[in-house]
C-alpha positions as CSV (number, residue, x, y, z in Angstrom):
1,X,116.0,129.8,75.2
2,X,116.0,126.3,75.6
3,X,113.2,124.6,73.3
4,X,112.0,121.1,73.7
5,X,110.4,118.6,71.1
6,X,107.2,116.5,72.5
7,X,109.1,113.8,73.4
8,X,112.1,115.7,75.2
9,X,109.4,117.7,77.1
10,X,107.6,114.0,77.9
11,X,110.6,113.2,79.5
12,X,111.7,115.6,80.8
13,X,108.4,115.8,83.0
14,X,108.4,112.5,83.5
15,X,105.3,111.5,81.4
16,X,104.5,109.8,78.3
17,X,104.2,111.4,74.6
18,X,100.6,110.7,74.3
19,X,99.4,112.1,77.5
20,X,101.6,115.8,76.2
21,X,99.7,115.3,73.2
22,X,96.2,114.9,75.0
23,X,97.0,118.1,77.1
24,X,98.0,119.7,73.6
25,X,94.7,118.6,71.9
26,X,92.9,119.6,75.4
27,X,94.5,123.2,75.2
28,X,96.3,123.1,78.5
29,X,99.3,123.1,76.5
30,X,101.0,125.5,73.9
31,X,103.8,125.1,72.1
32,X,105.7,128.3,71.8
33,X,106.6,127.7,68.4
34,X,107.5,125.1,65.4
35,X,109.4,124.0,63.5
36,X,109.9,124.1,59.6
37,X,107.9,120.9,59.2
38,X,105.1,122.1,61.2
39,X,106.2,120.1,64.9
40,X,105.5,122.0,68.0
41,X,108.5,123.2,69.9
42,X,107.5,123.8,74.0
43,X,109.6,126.1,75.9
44,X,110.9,126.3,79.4
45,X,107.3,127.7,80.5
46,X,105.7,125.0,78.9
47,X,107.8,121.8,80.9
48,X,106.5,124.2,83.8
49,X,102.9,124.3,83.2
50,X,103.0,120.6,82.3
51,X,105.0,119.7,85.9
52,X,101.8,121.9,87.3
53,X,99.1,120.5,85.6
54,X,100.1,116.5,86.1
55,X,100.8,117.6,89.8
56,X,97.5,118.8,90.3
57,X,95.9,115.7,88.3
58,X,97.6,113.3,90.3
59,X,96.4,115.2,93.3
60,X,92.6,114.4,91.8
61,X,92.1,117.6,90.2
62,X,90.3,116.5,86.8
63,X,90.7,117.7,83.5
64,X,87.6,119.9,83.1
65,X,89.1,122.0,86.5
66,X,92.6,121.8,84.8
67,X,91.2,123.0,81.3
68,X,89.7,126.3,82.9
69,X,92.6,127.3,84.7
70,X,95.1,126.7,81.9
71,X,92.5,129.1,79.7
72,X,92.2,131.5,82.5
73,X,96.0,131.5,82.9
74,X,96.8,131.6,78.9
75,X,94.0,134.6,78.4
76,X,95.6,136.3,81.8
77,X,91.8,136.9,82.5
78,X,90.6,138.4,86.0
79,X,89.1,134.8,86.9
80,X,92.6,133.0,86.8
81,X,92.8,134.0,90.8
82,X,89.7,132.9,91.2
83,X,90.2,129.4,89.4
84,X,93.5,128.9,91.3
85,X,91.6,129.8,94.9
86,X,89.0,127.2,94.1
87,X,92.0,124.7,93.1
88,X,93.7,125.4,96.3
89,X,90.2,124.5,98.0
90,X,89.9,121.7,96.5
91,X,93.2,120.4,97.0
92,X,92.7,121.0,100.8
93,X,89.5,118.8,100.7
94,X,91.7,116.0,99.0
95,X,94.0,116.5,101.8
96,X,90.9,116.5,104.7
97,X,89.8,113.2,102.7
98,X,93.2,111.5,102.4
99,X,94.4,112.4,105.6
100,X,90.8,110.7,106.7
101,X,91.5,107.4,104.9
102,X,95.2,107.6,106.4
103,X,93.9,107.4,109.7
104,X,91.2,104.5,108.5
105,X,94.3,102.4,107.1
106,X,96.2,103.0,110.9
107,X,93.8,102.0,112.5
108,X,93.0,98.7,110.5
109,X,97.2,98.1,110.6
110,X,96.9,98.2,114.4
111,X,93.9,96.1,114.2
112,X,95.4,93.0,112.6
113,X,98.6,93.6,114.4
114,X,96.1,92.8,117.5
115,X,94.6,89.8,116.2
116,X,97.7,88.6,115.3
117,X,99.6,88.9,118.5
118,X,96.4,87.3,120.2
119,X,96.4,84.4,117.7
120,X,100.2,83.9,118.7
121,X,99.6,84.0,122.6
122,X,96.5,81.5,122.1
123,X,98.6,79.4,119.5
């Protein structure tokens, strides 16, 4: 079993110490054990869970949603399907909504690309 410190499992995710501490404090973390001098030790299922849960904040999922489905997924409760159903709806608004603003930002680009080729011609 491989076991990683804080900062081995803040790198190895690709984030910083204090925001694996935060998610500790928060309880969407666990370590799976520690060591003699009392330091959490994270395991394989833990760099997993933390990949998950900084995906899905990134993706504008906030803490409050993250903190119920790591409790729902930690006590293996009956709602954990439900949590993750209303994550995946959620993520498929952000989606509508970014796809939206994509579309907004095209048609702006295309917009000063006109102006721009007029202001050449005229120039």
């Amino acid at each position: 079993m491989s076991s990683y410190t804080v900062s081995k499992l803040a790198q190895d995710a690709g984030v910083s110490v204090s925001v694996v501490r935060d998610y500790v404090l928060r309880g969407l973390l666990k370590p799976a054990g520690h060591t003699e001098g009392g330091y959490g030790l994270y395991d394989a299922h833990a760099l997993e869970r933390l990949r998950l849960v900084r995906a899905l904040f990134e993706a504008g999922i906030g803490l409050g949603e993250l903190a119920r489905l790591c409790h729902a997924l930690d006590a293996q409760a009956g709602n954990a399907g439900d949590c993750l159903a209303h994550l995946r709806a959620l993520v498929a608004a952000r989606r509508e909504a970014l796809a939206l603003l994509d579309r907004q930002l095209a048609e702006m680009v295309a917009g000063t690309r006109r102006c721009t080729e007029a202001e050449s011609h005229h120039g």
